[in-house]
N, C-alpha and C positions, 0 to 999 in steps of 0.2 A: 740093555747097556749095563755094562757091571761099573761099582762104584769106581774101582779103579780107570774105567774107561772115561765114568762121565768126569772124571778130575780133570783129566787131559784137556779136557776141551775150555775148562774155566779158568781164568784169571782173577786171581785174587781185587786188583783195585779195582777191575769193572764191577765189581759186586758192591765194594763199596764208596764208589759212585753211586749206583743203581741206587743205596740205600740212602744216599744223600736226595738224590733228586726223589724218592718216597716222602722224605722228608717235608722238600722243599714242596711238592704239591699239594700235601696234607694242609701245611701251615695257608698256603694261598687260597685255598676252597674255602678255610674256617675263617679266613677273616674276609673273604668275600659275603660269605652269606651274615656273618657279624655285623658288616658294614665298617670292619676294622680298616679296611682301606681308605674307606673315604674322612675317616677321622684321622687316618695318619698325614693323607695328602691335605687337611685343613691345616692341621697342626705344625708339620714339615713338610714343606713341597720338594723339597728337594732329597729327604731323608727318604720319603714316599718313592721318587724316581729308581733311588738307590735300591731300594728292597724289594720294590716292582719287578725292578728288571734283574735280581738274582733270584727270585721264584718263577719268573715268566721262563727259564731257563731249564727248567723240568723237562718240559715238554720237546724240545730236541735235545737234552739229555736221553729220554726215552728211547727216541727216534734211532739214534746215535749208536746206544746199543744195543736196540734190536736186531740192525745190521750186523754188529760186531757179535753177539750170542751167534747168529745164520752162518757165517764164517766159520765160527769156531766149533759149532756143533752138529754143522750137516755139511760144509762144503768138502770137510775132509773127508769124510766116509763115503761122499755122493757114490764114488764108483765102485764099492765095495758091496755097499746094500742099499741102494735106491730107494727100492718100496719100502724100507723101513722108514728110511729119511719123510719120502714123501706122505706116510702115514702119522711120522710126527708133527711135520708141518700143522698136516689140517685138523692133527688134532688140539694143536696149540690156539688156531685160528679158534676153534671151537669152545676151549675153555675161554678164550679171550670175552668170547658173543657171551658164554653164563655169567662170564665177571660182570659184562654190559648191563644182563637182565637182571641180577642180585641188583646191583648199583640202581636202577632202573624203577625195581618191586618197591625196594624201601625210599624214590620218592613219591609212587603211585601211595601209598602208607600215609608218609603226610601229607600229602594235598602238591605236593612239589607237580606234579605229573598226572595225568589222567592215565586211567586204563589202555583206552585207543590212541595215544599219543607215544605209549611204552610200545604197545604192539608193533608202530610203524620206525619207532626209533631202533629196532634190531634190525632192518633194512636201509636203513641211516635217513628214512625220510624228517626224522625227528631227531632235536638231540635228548639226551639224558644227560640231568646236570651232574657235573663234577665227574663224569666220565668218556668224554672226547679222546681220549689217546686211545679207547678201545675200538674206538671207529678206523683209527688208521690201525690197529694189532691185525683185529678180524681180515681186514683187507691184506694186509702184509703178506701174512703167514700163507694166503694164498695164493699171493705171485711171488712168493719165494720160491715156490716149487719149479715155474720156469726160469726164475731168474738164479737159482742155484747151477739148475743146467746150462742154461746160457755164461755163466760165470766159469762154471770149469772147463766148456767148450774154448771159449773164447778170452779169458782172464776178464780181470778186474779194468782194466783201463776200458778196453770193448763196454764191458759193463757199465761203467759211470757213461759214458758219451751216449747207451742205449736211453737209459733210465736221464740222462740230460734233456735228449731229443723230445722228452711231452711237453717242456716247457715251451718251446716255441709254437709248438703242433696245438697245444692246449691254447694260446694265445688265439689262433686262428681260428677256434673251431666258437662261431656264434652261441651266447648264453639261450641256453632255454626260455619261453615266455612263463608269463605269468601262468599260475593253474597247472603246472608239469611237477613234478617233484624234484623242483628246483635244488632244494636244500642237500637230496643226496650226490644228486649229480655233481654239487660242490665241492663235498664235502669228501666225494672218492676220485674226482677224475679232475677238482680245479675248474671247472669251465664253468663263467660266471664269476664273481666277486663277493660269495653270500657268507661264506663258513669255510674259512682255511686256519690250519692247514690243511690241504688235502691230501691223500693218501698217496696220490698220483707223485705229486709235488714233491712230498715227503721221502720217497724212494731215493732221490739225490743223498739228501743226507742216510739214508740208513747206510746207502752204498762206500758214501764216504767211510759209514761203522764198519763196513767189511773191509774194506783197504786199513784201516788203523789195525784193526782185529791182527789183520794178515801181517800186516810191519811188527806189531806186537810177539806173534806164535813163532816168526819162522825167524829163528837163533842159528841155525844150521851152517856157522860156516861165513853167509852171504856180508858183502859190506854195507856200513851203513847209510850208503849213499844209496846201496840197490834197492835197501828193506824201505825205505823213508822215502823217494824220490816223487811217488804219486800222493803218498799224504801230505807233500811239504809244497806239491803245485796243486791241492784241493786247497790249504789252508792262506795260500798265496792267490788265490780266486779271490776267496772271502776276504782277505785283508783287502785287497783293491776294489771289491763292492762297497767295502762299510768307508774307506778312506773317500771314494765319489761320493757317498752320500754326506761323511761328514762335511766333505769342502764345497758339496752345492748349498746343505739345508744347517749348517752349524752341528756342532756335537749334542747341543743341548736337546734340538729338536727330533736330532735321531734319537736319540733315549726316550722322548714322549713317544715316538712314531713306535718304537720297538716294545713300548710298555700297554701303548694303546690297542687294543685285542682288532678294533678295525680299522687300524692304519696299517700294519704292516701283515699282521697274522693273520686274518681274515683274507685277505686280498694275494694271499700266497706270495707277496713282495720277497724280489732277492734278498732284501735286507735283513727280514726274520732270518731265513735258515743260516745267511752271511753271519751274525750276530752269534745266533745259536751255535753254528759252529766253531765259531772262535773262543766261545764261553765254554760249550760242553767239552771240547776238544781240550781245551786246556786245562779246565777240571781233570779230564780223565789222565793227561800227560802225565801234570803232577802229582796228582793219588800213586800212579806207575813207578815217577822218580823215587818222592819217598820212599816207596815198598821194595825199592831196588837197593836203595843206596842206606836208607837206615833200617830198616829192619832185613836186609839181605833176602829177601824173596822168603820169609816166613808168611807158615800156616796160620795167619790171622783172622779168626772169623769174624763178618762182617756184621751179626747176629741177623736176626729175621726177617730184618726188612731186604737185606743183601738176600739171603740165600731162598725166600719166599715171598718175594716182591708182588707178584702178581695177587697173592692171598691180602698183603698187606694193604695195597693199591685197594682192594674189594674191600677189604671189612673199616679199613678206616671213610673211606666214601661214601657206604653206604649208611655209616651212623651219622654223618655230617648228613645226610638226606633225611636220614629217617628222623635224624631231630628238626630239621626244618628251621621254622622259624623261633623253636625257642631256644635256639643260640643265639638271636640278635642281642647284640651287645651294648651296654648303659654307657660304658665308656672306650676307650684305648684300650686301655690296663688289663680292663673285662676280657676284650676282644682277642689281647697276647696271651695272656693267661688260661683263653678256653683253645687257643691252638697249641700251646703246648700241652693241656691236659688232653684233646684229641689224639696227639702223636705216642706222647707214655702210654694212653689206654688200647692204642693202638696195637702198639708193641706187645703189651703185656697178653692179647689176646691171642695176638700171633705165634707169641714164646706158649701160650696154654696148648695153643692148636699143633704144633710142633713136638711136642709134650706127651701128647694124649693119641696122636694118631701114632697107628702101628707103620714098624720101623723092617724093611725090607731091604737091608742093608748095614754093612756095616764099616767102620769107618775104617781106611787101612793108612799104616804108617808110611807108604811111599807117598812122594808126589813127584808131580811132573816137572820136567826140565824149566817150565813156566813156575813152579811154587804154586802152584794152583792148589787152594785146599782140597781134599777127596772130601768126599760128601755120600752118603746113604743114598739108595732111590725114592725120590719122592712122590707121593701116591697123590693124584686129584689135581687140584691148581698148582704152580709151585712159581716158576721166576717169571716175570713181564723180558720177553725177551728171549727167553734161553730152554 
């Protein structure tokens, strides 16, 4: 793909979104393992709710545009070069699994992880801390390949109601016993209640990323009742999931439920992806107005974490691992201050590695009918997603 081609396919604010939600999960791993969380919900319980649940919001941010990257980068081409497509897929899935194993090695390093606990977490019997969303990538990138073809056979609506139908199927189908490899089964297919979200699960929302994707690209003419009709009854699902749950269990209890990792996330509950996507979705809307309406569809780069997210996602998590326990933090103050020195060192390593690696491409002054920045080709790891 020539640089001019991979511009096409990119939109500027899903990047920097992407680069937000890099953000947002950096900060929540460092004050996880700090212990900054639980000094902030002593301190402020309710300040704590509030910043819980704007970090908890990463994780179907991800989701959200991994679908929306599948969209924009292989559904258009599907019928022009297939094998290409299909060869990128799996090889996305694939850098996805090394991001897993780097993230993985360096907590085998400190004591975070044993040897035999890494081994089995690349088959998902295991997790690896602070890298869960690679478990659902690895999986994705691999039933994207049918779900790409099923998508352009049959469109996007067939699509979401295919990828809807595990949820009831998965409901029926009895939890494994004890002593099975419970934890993967969970954690790819939903069945059971041990480690959500699952992969299975998660397709919903990515699918939803492909219909925004789609409302987003196609300018052509169409009105906007035609481009927006399936995104505006996904986000009308979700608002009357989260309004049931507010008017059974109160507002307040839905925000613990949604913050708490085994009330709603774990348990693949409507209410997570309900949430998530009413959060990521409207992050992404307005990053979109913005870039629409005040900066007129300029070439604005997102810097590293947007345009090499998947690198960034790896080396910021894997030094949160590799230091371990001696980030535990004395105070609050400690515990904000070593998550923002995590995200700057982060950055800065990304911008070296960007930097430093050779450049097989070069940037050209056209873009696309989207304002989508062009970009070089990038060699090795490069976006979570795209």
């Amino acid at each position: 793909m020539t640089p001019t081609e991979r511009s096409s396919t990119r939109i500027a604010p899903l990047d920097w979104v992407r680069a937000l939600a890099i953000i947002l999960a950096l900060v929540s791993h460092v004050m996880i393992i700090t212990g900054g969380w639980s000094m902030l919900e002593d301190a402020a319980p309710d300040g704590y709710l509030a910043a819980r649940a704007f970090t908890r919001t990463a994780t179907p941010t991800f989701v959200l545009l991994a679908g929306a990257a599948v969209e924009l980068a292989y559904a258009r081409t599907w019928r022009t070069d297939r094998r290409r497509g299909v060869r990128r897929l799996l090889a996305q899935s694939l850098k996805c699994l090394l991001g897993l194993a780097i993230i993985g090695i360096a907590a085998v390093i400190s004591g975070m992880l044993s040897p035999s606990d890494l081994m089995w977490s690349l088959i998902g019997v295991r997790a690896v801390p602070n890298a869960e969303i690679f478990t659902f990538y690895v999986v994705f990138f691999v039933i994207a390949v049918p779900l790409v073809a099923f998508r352009i056979r049959f469109g996007l609506p067939a699509t979401l109601l295919l990828v809807a139908a595990w949820w009831p199927a998965a409901a029926l189908i009895p939890a494994p016993r004890e002593g099975s490899p419970r934890l993967a089964i969970a954690r790819i297919f939903g069945i059971g209640d041990m480690y959500g979200p699952s992969a299975f699960h998660a397709l919903l929302l990515a699918v939803v990323g492909m219909v925004l994707a789609a409302a987003l690209r196609d300018r052509s003419g169409r009105s906007f009742l035609r481009r927006w009709w399936l995104f505006a009854c996904c986000v009308a699902v979700a608002a009357g999931v989260v309004v049931t749950l507010v008017v059974q269990d109160g507002p307040g209890e839905v925000v613990r439920s949604y913050v708490t990792a085994t009330a709603y996330r774990f348990t693949n509950h409507p209410g997570y992806f309900a949430i998530g996507l009413l959060a990521a979705g409207g992050v992404l809307l307005a990053a979109y107005a913005v870039w629409s309406l005040v900066f007129h569809r300029a070439a604005i780069e997102p810097g590293p974490f947007g345009g090499d997210s998947l690198i960034a996602f790896t080396l910021g998590n894997a030094a949160i691992n590799l230091l371990g326990g001696a980030l535990r933090a004395p105070s609050l103050s400690v515990a904000i201050a070593s998550s923002v020195l995590l995200v700057l060192a982060t950055w800065c390593l990304v911008r070296a590695f960007r930097a430093l690696r050779p450049k097989s491409g070069t940037r050209s002054g056209d873009r696309s009918a989207l304002g989508a920045p062009t970009a070089p080709q990038r060699s090795g790891l490069a976006d979570l997603g795209a």
